[in-house]
C-alpha positions in Angstrom: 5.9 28.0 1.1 4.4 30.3 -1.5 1.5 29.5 -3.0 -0.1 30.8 -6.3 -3.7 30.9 -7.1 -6.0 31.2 -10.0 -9.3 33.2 -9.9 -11.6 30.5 -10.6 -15.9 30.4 -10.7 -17.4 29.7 -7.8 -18.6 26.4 -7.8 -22.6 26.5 -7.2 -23.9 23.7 -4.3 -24.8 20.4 -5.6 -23.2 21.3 -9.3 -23.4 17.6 -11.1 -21.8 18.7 -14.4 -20.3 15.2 -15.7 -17.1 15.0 -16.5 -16.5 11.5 -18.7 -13.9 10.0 -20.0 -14.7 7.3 -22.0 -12.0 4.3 -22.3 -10.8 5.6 -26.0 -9.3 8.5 -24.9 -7.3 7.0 -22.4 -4.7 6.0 -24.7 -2.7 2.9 -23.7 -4.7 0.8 -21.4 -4.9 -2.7 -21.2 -8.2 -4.2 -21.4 -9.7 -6.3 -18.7 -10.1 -9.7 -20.2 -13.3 -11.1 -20.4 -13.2 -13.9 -17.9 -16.7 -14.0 -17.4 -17.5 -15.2 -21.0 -15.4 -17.6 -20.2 -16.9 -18.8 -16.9 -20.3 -19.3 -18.9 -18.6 -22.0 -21.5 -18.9 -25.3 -21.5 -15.4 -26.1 -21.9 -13.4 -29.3 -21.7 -10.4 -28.0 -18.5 -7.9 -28.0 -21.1 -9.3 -26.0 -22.9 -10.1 -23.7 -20.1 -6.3 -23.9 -18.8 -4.9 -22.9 -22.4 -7.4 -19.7 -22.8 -6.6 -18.5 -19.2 -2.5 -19.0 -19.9 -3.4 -16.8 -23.0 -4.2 -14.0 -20.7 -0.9 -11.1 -21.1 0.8 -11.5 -18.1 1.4 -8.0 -18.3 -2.1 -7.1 -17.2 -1.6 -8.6 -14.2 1.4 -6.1 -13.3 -0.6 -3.2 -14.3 -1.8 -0.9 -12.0 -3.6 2.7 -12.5 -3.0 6.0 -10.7 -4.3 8.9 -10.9 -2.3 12.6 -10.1 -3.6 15.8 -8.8 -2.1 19.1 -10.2 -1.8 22.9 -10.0 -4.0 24.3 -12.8 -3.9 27.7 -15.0 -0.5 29.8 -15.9 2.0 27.8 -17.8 0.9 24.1 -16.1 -0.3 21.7 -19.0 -2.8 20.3 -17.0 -6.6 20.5 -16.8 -7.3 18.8 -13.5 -6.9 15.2 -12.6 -4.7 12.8 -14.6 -5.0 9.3 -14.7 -1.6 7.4 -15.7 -0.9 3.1 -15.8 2.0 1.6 -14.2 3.6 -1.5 -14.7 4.3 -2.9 -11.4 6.7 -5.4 -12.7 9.2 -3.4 -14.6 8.0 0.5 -12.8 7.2 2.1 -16.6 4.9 4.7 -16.1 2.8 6.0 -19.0 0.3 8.9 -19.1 -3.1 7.6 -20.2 -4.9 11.2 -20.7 -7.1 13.6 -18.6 -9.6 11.8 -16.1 -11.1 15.2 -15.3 -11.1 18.7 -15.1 -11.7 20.7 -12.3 -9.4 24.0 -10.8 -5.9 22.6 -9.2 -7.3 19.9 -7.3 -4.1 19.9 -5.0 -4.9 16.5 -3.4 -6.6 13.6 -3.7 -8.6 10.4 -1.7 -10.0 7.2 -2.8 -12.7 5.6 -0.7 -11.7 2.2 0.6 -13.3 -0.2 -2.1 -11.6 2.9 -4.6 -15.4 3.3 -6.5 -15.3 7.0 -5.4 -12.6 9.4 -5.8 -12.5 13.1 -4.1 -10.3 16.2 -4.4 -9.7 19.6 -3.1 -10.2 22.3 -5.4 -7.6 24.5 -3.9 -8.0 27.8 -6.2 -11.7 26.7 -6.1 -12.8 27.0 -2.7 -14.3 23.8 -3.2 -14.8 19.7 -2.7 -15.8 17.4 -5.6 -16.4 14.1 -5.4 -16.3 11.4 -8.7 -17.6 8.1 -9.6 -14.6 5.7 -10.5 -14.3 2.9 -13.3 -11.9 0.6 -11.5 -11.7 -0.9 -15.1 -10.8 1.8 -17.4 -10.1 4.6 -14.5 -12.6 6.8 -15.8 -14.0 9.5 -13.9 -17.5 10.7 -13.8 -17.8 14.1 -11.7 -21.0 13.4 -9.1 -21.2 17.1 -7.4 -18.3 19.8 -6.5 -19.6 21.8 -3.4 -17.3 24.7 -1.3 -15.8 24.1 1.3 -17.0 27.4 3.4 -19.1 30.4 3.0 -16.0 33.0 2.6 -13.7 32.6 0.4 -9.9 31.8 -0.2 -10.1 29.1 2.0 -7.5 27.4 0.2 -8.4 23.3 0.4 -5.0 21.9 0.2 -5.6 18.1 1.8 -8.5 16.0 2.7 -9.5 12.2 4.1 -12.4 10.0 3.9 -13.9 8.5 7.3 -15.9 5.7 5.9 -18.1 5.0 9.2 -19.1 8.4 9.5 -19.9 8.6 5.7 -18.1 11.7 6.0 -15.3 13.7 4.2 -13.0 16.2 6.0 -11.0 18.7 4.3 -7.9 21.0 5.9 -8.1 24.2 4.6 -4.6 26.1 4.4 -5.9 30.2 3.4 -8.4 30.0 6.5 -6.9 27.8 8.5 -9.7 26.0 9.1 -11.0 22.3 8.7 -14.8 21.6 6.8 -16.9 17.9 6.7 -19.1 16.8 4.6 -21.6 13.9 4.8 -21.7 11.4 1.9 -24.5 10.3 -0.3 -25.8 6.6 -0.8 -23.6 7.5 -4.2 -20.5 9.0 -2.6 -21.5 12.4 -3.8 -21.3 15.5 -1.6 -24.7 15.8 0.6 -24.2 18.9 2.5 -21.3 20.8 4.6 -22.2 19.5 7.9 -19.4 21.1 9.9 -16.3 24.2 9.9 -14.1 24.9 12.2 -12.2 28.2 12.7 -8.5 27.8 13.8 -7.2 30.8 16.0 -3.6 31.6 17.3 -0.2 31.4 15.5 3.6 30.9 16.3 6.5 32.0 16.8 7.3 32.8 12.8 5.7 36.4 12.3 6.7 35.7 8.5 4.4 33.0 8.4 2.1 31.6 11.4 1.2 35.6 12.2 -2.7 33.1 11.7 -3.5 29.2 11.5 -3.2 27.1 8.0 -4.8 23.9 8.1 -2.2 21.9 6.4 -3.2 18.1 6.9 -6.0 15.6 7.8 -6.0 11.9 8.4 -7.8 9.2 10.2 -7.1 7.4 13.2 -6.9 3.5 12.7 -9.8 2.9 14.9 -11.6 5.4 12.4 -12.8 7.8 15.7 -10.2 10.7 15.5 -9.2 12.8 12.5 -6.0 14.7 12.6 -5.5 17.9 11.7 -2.0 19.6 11.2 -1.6 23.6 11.6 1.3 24.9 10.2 0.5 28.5 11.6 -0.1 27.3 15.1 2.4 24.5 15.4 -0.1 22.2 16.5 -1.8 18.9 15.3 -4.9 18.9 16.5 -7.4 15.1 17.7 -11.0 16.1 16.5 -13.3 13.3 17.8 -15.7 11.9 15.1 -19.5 12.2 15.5 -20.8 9.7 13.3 -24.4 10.3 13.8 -24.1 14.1 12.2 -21.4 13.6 9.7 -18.9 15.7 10.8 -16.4 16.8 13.6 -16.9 17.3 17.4 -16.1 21.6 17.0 -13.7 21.3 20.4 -10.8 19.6 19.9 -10.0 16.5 21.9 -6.6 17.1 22.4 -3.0 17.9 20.5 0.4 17.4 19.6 2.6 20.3 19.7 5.5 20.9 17.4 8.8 22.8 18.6 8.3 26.4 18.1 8.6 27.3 14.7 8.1 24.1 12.9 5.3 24.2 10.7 3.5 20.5 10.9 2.3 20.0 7.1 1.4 16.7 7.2 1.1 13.3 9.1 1.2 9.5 8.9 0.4 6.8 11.2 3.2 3.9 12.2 1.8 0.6 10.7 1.0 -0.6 14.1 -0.7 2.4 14.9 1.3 3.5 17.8 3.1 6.4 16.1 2.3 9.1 14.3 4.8 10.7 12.3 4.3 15.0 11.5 6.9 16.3 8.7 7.7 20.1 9.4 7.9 22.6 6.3 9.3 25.5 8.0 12.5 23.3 9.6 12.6 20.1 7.7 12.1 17.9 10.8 9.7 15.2 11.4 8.6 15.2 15.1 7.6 11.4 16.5 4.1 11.5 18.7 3.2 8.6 21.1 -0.4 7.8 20.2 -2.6 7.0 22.8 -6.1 6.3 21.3 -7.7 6.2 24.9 -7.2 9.5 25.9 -6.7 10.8 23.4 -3.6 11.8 23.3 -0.1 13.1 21.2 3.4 13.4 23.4 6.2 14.6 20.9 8.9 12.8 21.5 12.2 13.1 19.6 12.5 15.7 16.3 15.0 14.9 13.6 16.4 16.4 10.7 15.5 15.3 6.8 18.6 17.1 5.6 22.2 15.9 5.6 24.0 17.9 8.6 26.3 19.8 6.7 23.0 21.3 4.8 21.4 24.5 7.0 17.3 23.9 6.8 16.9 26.8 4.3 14.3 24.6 2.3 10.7 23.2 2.8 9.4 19.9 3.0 6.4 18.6 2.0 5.3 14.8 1.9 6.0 11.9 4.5 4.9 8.4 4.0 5.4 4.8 6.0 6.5 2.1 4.5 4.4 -0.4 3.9 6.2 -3.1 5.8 6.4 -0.7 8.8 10.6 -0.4 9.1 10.9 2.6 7.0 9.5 6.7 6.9 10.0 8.7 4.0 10.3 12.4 3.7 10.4 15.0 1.0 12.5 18.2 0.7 11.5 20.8 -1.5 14.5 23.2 -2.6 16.9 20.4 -1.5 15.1 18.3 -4.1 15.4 14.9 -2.5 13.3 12.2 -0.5 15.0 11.3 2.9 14.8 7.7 3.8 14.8 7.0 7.6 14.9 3.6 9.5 12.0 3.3 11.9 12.5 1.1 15.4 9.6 1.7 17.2 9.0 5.2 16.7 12.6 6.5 16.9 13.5 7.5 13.5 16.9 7.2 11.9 18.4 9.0 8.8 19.7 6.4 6.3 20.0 8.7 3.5 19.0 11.7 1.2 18.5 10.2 -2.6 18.0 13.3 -5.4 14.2 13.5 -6.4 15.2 13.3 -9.9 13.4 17.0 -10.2 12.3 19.8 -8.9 10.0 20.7 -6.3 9.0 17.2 -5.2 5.7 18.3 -3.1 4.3 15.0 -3.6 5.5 11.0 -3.5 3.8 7.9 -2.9 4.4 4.3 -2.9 2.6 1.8 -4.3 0.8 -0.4 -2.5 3.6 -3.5 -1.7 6.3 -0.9 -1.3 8.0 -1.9 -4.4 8.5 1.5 -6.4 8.3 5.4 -5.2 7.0 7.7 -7.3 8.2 11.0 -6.8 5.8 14.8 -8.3 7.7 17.0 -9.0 5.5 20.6 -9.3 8.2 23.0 -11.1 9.5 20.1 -13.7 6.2 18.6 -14.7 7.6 15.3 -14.1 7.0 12.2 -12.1 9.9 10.0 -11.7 10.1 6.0 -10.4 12.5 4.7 -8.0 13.1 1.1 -7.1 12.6 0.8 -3.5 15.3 -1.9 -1.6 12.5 -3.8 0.9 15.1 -4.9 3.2 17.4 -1.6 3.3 14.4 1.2 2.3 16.9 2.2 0.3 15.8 4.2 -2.8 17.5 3.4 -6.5 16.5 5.6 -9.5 15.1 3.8 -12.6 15.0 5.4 -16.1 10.8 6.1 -16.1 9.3 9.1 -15.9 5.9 10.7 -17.3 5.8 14.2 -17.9 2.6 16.1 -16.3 1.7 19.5 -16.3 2.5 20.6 -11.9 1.9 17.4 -10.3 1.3 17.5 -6.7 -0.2 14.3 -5.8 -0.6 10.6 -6.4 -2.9 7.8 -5.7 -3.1 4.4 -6.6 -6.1 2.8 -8.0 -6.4 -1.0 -6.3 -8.6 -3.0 -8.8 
């Protein structure tokens, strides 16, 4: 995986420069009706009934996301862009630019979706925003970085809610950073790094550690922390009362040799956890034992077809919402593999085309209707109808076009 980055500033500690966008510029949106007005009436119920029947039904099927992207050199985008999506027919239409900040690579909403944060990869940095769950604007709270050297490279993060705490896996220095949270959800203060050591196998590229990857256990007292260099995903206990990460890790899943975990995702019944492998396009299944803690690979499988030899990268994996189905991406290949899921053991169903190229990101929406697929050298994302009882994956004719596009989030209002 070759990664480009822009000289950027250096952002300064606590920087609160506000970045606004105000609801005219984000063309396209539907209001929020004003049911409160309503609520205050004294109406006869027939009345009521007929004014809330007046309400577009198409509001109700609308949902907001917002997309993270590479910044600088030919990309068209400025930072964060916040698109709507019609959740009934999948037509996906770019609303403008929620806010600017230096190829924030990947994003995370808090769990009640009033704060949003991103990783500043060419910026050394984390920057937290205030979100409009009506309009989807974004107001920047603070940007702080994310160690002392530089060229870190922040390429993922997670929120751990309890701890009031954000955690970010830094690729360049292979290292992971946490930050504690303000009443506000801005960035307090970097209350924690830790320094990866070792490498792999690959002398072309684990000769050192990359953070790739960080998410939360269910129970919300582990955070997980994939190494690409080291072929290793690490269990970092939480230590709530100091905002940040217990520095020795807990235990770890290992990889084969060679791998490259990039990143992880948790079975829906939290048994599982699934790590996609850049370097061999695999995904390596981990029995989860929360108790221990503990990760025991089990069986390794291919997200290519068999006649193809893994001379590609992946990049993304997601779980179905309703548990039965894992998702993969393939970068050169330029498809998303679709795998059954029994109870861990993972089974390739199919390879569908991304519909572009470069698809480092995908995510679906929250009832596992559509898939939306980023595609980082096509500045496109494109919408597949998902088959909920096959996992199946059918290509619709929407699409938005945005400037490197290398994440997506959904905005639950």
């Amino acid at each position: 995986m070759q990664r480009t980055r822009q000289a950027a500033v250096r952002p300064q500690a606590g920087s609160g420069n506000a970045t606004i966008v105000t609801a005219p510029s984000l063309q396209g949106l539907t209001p929020r009706p004003r049911l409160l007005t309503v609520a205050g009436m004294i109406a006869k119920p027939l009345f009521l009934a007929a004014l809330l029947m007046s309400v577009p039904s198409a509001f109700a099927g609308e949902m907001l996301l917002y997309a993270g992207s590479y910044t600088g050199g030919k990309s068209s985008s400025k930072g964060i862009t916040l698109l709507k999506m019609n959740t009934d027919t999948g037509a996906l239409t770019v609303a403008g630019t929620a806010a600017e900040l230096a190829s924030p690579s990947y994003l995370a909403l808090s769990p009640d979706g009033t704060r949003l944060y991103a990783v500043s990869e060419s910026g050394n940095s984390a920057a937290a925003f205030k979100v409009d769950k009506t309009t989807g604007a974004l107001t920047k709270l603070n940007e702080l970085p994310v160690a002392d050297k530089k060229d870190q490279g922040a390429c993922h993060l997670c929120v751990v809610p309890e701890a009031k705490m954000l955690v970010t896996a830094n690729y360049g220095g292979g290292s992971v950073s946490t930050f504690s949270l303000a009443e506000d959800g801005s960035l307090a203060a970097r209350t924690g790094f830790i320094q990866h050591t070792g490498g792999s196998v690959d002398k072309g590229r684990q000769k050192e550690p990359h953070g790739h990857g960080a998410i939360l256990s269910p129970d919300g007292k582990y955070v997980l922390v994939n190494d690409l260099g080291t072929d290793r995903v690490y269990i970092y206990e939480v230590d709530a009362a100091a905002h940040t990460l217990k520095p020795k890790p807990a235990g770890e899943g290992v990889s084969p040799p060679g791998s490259g975990p990039r990143h992880s995702a948790f079975s829906t019944d939290g048994k599982h956890v699934f790590a996609i492998n850049e370097m061999l396009c695999t995904v390596t299944t981990f029995a989860w034992d929360p108790k221990v803690p503990s990760l025991t690979a089990g069986a390794t499988v291919s997200t290519l077809p068999e006649a193809v030899k893994p001379a590609y990268s992946t990049a993304e994996i997601v779980v179905h919402p309703n548990g039965k189905f894992v998702y993969g991406s393939n970068r050169g290949h330029d498809s998303i593999a679709v795998f059954s899921n029994a109870d861990g053991a993972l089974t390739r169903i199919e390879n569908t085309p991304s519909g572009g190229r470069t698809p480092r990101n995908f995510n679906l929406t929250p009832d596992g209707k559509w898939l939306l697929s980023a595609h980082e050298n096509s500045d496109d994302i494109k919408v597949f109808s998902v088959n909920q009882e096959t996992g199946k994956l059918t290509p619709t004719a929407h699409s938005a076009k945005v400037g490197k596009p290398v994440c997506i989030v959904f905005l639950s209002k």
